[in-house]
N, C-alpha and C positions, 0 to 999 in steps of 0.2 A: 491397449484396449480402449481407452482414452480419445487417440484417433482414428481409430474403427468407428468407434458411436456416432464420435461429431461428423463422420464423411458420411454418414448413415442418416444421420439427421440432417448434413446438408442435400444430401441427394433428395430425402422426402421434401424437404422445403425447397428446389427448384422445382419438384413436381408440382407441388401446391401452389408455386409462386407464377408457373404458367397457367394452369389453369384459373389464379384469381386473376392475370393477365385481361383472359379472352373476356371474363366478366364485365372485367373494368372496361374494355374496348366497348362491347355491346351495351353497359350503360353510358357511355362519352356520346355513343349512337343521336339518345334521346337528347333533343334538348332541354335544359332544365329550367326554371323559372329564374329569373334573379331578384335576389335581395338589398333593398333599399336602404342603405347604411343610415344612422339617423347622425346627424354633422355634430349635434350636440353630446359625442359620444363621450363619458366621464372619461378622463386624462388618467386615472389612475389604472383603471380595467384595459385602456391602450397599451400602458407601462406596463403592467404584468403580462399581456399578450406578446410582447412584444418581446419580452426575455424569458417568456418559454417558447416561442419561436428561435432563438437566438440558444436558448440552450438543446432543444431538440435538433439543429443543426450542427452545435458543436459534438453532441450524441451520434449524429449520426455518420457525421467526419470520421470520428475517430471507431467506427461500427461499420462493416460492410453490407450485412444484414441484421436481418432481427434473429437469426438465431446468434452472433453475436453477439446483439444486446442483450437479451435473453441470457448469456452465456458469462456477460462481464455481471449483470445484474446480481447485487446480493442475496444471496439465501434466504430462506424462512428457514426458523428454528425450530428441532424437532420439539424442544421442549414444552412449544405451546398444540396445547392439548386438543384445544380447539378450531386447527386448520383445516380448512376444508378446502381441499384443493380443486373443485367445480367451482366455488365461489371465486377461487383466486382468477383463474381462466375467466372466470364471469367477470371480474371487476378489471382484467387487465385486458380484455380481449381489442380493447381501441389501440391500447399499447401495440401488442402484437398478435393483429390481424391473421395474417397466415397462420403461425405457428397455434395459435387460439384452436383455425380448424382443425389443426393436424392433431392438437390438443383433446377436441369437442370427440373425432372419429373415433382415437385411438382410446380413450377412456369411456366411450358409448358399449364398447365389446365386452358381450356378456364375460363374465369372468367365472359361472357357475356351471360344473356335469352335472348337478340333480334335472331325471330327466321330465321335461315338462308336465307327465301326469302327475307326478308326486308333488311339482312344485304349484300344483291346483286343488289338488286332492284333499278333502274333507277330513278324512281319516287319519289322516296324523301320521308320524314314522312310529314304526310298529318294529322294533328290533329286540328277540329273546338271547339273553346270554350264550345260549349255544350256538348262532349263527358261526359264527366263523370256527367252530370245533367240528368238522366235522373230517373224518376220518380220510385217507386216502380210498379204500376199498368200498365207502360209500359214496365217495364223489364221483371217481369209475362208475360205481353202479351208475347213478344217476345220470352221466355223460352218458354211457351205452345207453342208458332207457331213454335219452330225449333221440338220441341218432335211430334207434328202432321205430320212435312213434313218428318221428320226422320221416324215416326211408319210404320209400313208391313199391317197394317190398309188399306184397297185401300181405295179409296176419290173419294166420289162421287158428283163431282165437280159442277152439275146441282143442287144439294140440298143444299149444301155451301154457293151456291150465293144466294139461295131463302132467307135463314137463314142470312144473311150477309144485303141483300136487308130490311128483314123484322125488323132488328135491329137496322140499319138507318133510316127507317119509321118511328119506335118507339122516337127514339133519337128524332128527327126534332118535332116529334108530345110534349112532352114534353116539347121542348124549346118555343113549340108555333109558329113554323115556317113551319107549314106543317096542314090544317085544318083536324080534325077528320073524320073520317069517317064512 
């Protein structure tokens, strides 16, 4: 399972890694302005530039890509309560660029079936205890009554009631609440 995921993740990340490609081609395009180094630059801010240059090479020697690094990279721990994993994306996304988008798309998709009126709607969720009791021979009912109102069938609504009328006769005569006739 393990290497199902990562050959799944590395396929998405050559896709995304072509596409920041052609980006990166068509900004090399423009030419850029260049920045004027100042000579008096503090020896110390060189030094630390200069071995995390030296350690983001040796990172990256021993990493193929950033899903890689990404991949040797230690965990967050479930324990803290407070992770927010858009922040994390947010704060590493210079780290890893690709994987950030593939990060930014994949966590963008709605996650919720409530369907859009409800999730606008003033009125509130409105659900009584009985909703989901209801009967098999009322649910029938209520399927056949939406296929009837739905059919191209026309409805001929003076012989509905006749038939409607004579089934309640029936009914009442049965229970004994309505004398025979």
């Amino acid at each position: 399972m393990e290497k199902l995921v990562k050959s799944k993740l590395n396929e998405l990340y050559d896709a995304y890694a072509k596409e920041s490609e052609v980006r990166v081609e068509a900004s090399i395009a423009t030419p850029t302005p260049t920045v004027v180094v100042d000579k008096d630059l503090d020896v110390r801010s060189s030094l630390y530039s200069e071995f995390d240059t030296f350690c983001d090479q040796e990172f990256s020697s021993a990493c193929s890509s950033e899903v890689d690094k990404y991949l040797v990279e230690l965990c967050e721990r479930k324990e803290n309560p407070s992770f927010d994993i858009l922040l994390w994306w947010k704060t590493n996304s210079n780290k890893y660029p690709i994987l950030a988008q593939i990060a930014r798309d994949v966590l963008a998709l709605p996650v919720s079936t409530v369907a859009f009126e409800s999730a606008f709607s003033t009125g509130g969720c409105i659900l009584d205890p009985f909703r989901s009791s209801l009967s098999p021979s009322i649910v029938e009912t209520l399927v056949c009554t939406q296929n009837w109102l739905l059919s191209t069938v026309p409805i001929n609504l003076r012989y509905a009631m006749d038939k409607v009328e004579d089934l309640e006769r029936e009914l009442l005569q049965e229970d004994g609440q309505l004398p025979m006739e």
